[in-house]
C-alpha positions in Angstrom: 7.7 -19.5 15.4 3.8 -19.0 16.4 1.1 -18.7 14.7 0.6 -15.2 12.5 -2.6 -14.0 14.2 -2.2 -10.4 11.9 -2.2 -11.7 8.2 -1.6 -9.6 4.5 -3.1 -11.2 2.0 -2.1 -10.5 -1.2 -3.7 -11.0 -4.3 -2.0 -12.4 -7.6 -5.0 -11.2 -9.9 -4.1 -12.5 -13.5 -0.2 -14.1 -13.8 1.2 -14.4 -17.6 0.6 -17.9 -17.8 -1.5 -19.9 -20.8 -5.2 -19.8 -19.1 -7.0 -17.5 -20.8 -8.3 -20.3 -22.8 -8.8 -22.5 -19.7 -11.2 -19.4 -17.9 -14.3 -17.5 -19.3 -12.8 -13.9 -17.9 -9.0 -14.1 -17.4 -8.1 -10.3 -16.9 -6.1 -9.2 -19.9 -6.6 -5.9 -20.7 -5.6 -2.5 -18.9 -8.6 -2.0 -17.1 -9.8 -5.7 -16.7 -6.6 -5.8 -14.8 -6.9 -2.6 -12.7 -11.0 -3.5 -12.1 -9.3 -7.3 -11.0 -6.9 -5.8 -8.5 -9.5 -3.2 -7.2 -12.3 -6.0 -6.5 -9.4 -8.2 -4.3 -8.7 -4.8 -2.1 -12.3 -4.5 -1.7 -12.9 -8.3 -1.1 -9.9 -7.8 2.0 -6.6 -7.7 0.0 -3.9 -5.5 1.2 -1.8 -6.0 -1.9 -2.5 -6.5 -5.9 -0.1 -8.3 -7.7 0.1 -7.6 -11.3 1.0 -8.3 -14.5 0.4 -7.5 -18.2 -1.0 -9.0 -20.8 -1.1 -8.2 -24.5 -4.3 -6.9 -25.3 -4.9 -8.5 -28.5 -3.3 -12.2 -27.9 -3.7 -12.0 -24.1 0.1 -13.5 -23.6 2.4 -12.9 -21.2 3.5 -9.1 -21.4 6.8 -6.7 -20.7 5.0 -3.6 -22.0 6.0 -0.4 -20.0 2.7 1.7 -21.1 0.4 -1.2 -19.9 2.0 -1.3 -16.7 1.4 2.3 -16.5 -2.1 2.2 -17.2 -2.8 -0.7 -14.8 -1.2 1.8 -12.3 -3.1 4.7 -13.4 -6.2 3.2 -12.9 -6.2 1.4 -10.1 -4.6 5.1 -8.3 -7.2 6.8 -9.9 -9.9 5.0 -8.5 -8.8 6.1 -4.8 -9.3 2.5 -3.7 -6.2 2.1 -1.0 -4.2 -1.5 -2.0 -0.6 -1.7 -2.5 0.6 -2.0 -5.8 2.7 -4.7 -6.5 4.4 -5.1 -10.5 6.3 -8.2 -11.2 9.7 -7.9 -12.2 9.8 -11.4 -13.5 9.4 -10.7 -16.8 12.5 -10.6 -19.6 14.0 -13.4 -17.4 13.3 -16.6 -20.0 15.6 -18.3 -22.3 14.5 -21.4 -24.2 17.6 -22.8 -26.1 17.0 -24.2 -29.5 16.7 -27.8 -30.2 19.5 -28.0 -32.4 21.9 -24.9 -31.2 21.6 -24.9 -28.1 23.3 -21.3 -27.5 20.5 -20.0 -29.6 17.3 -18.6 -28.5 14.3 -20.2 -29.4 11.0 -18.2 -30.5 9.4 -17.4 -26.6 12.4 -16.4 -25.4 12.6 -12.7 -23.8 16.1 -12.2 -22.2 16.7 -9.0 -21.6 19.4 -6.6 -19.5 18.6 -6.3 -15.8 17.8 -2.7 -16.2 14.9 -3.3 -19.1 13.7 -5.9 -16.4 13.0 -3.1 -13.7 12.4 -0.1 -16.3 8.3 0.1 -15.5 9.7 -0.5 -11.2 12.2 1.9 -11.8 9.9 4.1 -14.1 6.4 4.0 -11.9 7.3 3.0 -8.5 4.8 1.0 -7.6 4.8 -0.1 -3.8 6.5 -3.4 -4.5 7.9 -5.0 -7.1 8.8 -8.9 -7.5 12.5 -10.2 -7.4 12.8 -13.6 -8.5 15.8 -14.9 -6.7 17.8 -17.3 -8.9 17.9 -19.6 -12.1 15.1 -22.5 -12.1 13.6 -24.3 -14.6 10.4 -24.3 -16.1 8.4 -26.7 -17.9 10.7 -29.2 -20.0 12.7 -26.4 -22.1 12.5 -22.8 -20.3 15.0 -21.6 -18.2 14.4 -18.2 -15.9 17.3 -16.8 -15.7 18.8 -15.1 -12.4 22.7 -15.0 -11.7 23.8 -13.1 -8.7 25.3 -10.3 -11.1 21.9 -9.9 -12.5 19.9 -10.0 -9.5 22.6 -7.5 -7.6 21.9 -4.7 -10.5 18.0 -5.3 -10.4 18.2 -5.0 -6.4 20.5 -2.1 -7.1 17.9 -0.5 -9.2 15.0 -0.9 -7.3 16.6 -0.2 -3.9 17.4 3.4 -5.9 14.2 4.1 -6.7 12.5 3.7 -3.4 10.4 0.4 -4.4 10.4 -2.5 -1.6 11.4 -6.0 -3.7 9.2 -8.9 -2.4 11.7 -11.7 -2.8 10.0 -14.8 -4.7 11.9 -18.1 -4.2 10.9 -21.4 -5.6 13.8 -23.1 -3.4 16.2 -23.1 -0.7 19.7 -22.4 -3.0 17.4 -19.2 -4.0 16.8 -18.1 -0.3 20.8 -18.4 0.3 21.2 -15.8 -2.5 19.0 -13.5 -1.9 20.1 -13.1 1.5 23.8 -12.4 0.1 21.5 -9.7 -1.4 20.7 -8.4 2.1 24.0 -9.0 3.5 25.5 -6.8 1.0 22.8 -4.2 2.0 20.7 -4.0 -1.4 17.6 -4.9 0.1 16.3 -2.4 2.8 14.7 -4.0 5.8 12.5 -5.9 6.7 13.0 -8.0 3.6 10.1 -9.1 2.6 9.9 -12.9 1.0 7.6 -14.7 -0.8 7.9 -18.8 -0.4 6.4 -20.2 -4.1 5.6 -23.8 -3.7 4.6 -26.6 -5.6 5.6 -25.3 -8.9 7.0 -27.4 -11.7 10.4 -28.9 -10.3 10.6 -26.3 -7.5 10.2 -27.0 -3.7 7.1 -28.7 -3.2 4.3 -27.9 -0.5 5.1 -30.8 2.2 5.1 -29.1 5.4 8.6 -30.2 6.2 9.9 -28.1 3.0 8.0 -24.7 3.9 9.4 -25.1 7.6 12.7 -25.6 5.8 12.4 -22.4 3.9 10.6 -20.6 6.8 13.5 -21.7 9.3 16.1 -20.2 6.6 14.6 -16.5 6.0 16.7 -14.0 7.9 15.4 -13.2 11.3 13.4 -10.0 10.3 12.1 -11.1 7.3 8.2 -10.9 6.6 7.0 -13.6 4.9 4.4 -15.5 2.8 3.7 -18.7 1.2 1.6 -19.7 -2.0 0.5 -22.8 -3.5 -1.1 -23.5 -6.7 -4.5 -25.4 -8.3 -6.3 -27.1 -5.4 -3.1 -26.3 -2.9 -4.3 -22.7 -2.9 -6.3 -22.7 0.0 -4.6 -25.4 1.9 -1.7 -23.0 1.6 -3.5 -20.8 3.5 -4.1 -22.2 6.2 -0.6 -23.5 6.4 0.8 -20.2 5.6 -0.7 -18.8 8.8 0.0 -21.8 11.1 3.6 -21.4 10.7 4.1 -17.8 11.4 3.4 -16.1 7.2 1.3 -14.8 5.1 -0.8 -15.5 1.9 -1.4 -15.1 -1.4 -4.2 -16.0 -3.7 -5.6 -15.0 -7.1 -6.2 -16.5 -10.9 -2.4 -16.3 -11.6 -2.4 -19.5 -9.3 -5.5 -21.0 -8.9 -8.8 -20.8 -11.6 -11.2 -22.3 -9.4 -13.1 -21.8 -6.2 -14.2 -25.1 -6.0 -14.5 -28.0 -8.3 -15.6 -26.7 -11.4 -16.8 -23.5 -10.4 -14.4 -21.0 -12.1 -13.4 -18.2 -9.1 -13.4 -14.8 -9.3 -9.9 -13.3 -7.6 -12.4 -11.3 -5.1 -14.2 -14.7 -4.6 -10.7 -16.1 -3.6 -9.9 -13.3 -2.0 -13.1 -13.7 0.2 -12.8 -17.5 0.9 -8.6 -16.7 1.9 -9.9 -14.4 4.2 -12.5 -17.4 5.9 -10.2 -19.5 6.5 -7.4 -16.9 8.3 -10.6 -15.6 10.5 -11.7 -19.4 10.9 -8.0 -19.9 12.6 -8.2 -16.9 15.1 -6.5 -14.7 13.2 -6.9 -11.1 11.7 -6.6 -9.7 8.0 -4.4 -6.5 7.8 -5.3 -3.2 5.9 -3.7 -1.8 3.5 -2.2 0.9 6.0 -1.4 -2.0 8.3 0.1 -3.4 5.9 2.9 -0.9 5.1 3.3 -0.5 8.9 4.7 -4.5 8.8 6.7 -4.0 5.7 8.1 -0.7 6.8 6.7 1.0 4.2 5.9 4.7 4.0 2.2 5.6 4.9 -0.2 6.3 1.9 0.4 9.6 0.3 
């Protein structure tokens, strides 16, 4: 596979992860979220990738009325960026230390169906589908058996909503293609390769060709990396035939010890794909390669 020379970028603009501690302006609420994912379209994003946080704690949330009002906003303001909701969230089980088969406090396992309610409920442009059980950390388990993930394709796939298909490893790219095989994901599926993550695939060249070489032949891909690999991800990304994705869900810093803005990543992504030859899509563009329906 060539080069990409005609490159989405996509913007991850606040993740659920603990670093609101670790950043002086993390978006957490509502409109600090919407105003995040507004300032990566206008820095050259084609996509915003967003979650929720709890307004008061600022952890990781699964709250249908702030995904709503993320989407509100960033509609209202007429700024054209494809709106992208996770669907990773009610996916965690942490199993107690001394019973095992029960939950610990942190855990948020829910049915498949409350996983995609705000998808289902909002339609957003694209929604996240984490393909298969991983784990995270020491004692956190994300939880994603076939059954589940069929239902939540199921769902989504109803509903009009293109799933961008995150794996963390190669097992996870072998099920979600018996996913498109089965005909739950319309084409062309469209993956995202998440590298260098806790005890996932790392981001060695030789694993993302791996992956890459794996992804059915239609499929349109990215690749992200995380902390300094962020940008180096880029560039790799784009080398090998995919696309990116930046933001403060992955990285917090545009260089060391200068805290980033996600239109500041946004803006340096973009350097580096014009620096190679290549060309950042629109948003319009953008739908065109996912085989998405124009902007209404």
């Amino acid at each position: 596979m060539e080069m990409n020379t005609e490159v989405i970028v996509s913007c991850a603009v606040t993740g659920g992860g603990d670093t609101v501690d670790k950043h002086p302006a993390i978006p957490v609420t509502p409109k600090e979220i919407a105003a995040a994912a507004i300032e990566a379209a206008k820095a050259g994003a084609a996509i915003a990738h967003c979650h929720v946080r709890d307004p008061e704690t600022g952890k990781d949330a699964r709250d249908y009325d702030l995904f709503r009002e993320v989407t509100e906003r960033i509609r209202e303001s007429d700024t054209d960026v494809l709106i992208n909701l996770t669907g990773g969230g009610g996916g965690t089980f942490i199993p107690g230390d001394d019973d095992p088969r029960t939950p610990q406090e942190g855990s948020s396992l829910v049915t498949p169906a409350e996983r995609v309610a705000h998808a289902v409920g909002l339609k957003p442009d694209i929604t996240s589908l984490d393909c298969g059980t991983m784990n995270f950390g020491d004692h956190h388990v994300y939880v994603g058996t076939l059954k589940t993930m069929r239902e939540m394709a199921s769902r989504i796939q109803a509903a009009g909503v293109k799933p961008e298909i995150e794996v963390f490893d190669i097992g996870q790219i072998m099920l979600a293609r018996q996913l498109v095989d089965d005909g739950l994901i319309d084409g062309p599926p469209m993956f995202q390769l998440c590298l260098g993550i806790g005890h996932s695939a790392p981001t060695e060249t030789q694993v993302m060709l791996a992956m890459r070489d794996l992804l059915p032949d239609d499929a349109v891909w990215a690749s992200f990396g995380i902390s300094r690999m962020q940008m180096p991800m880029v560039a790799k990304s784009v080398l090998l035939g995919g696309n990116v994705r930046v933001g403060l869900e992955d990285n917090l810093y545009l260089e060391r010890g200068v805290f980033a803005s996600n239109g500041q990543l946004v803006e340096k992504a973009v350097g580096i794909i014009e620096r190679l030859g290549a060309r950042v899509l629109s948003p319009d563009e953008a739908r065109v390669k996912l085989g998405l329906p124009p902007r209404s």
